[in-house]
N, C-alpha and C positions, 0 to 999 in steps of 0.2 A: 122087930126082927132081932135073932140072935147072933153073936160070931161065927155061932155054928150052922145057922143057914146059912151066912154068907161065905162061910169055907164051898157049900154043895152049890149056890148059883154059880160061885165063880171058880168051881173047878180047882180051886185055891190049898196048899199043902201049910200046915202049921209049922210056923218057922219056932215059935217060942209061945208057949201059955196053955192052962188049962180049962176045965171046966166053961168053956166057951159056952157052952146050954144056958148061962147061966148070967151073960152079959148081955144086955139091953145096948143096938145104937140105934140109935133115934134119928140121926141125920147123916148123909154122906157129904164127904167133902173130899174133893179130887182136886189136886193142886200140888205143884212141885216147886212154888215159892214158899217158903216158910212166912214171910210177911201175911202172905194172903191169907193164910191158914191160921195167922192169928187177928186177921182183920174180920174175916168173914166166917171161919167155922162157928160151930156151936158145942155148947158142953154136949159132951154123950153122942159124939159126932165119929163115924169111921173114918181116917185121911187113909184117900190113897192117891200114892205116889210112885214116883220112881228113883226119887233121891233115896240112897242107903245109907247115908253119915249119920253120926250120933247126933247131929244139930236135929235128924226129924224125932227123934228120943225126945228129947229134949224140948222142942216145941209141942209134941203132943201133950208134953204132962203140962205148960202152962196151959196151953189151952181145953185142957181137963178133957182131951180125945180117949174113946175107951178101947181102940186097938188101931192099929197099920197094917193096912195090906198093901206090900210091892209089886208095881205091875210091871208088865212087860219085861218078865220072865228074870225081872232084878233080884241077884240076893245079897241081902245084908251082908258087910263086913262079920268080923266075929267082937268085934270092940260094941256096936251097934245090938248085936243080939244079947253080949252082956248086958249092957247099959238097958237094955228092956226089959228082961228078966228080973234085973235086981229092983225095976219099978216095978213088976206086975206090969207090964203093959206086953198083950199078946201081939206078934207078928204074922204075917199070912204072908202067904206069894204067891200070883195070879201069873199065869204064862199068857192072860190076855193084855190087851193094851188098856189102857184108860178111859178109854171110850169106851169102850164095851164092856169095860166093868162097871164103870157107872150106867149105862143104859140098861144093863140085867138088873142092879140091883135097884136102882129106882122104876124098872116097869114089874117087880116084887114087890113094890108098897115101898121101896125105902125115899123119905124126903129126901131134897138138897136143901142146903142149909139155909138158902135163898126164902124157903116155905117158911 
């Protein structure tokens, strides 16, 4: 799946990034601990959350995640949409909850990380 289906399942507006056709995630990961997200995601994993501080920046790129989508209708600071931009790391934001972003995008074929 690309960023750019999961912009169209999840009803999702591009906060920050381009050429989303063109990025590959391979696993979803839904989590608003940053521990977890470095315990349990996977490289080339989507996190979504609802935390908007530069710490999920920040945790994405160790744990080599290929974008962020904010749920429940969260949007990024502007210190946060920098701090992604200057990594390349795209942003989304979902006006659904978390739940129900992960249920569309894993009954679309996308794994959780757990797979």
């Amino acid at each position: 799946m690309t960023l750019e289906e999961v912009v169209r399942i999840l009803n999702a507006e591009v906060v920050v990034g381009t050429n989303l056709d063109r990025i590959e995630v391979s696993t979803g990961c839904g989590a608003d601990l940053m521990s977890d997200v470095l315990a349990f995601s996977k490289t080339g994993a989507l996190l979504l959350t609802g935390l908007t501080t530069t710490q999920v920046v920040r945790t994405a790129e160790m744990a080599e995640i290929v974008g962020i989508c904010f749920v429940r209708g969260k949007r990024p600071p502007k210190e946060t949409v920098t701090l992604a931009a200057a990594s390349g790391l795209p942003l989304l934001a979902t006006p659904l909850a978390m739940f129900e972003s992960c249920g569309r995008l894993y009954r679309h074929g996308l794994k959780g990380c757990s797979e």
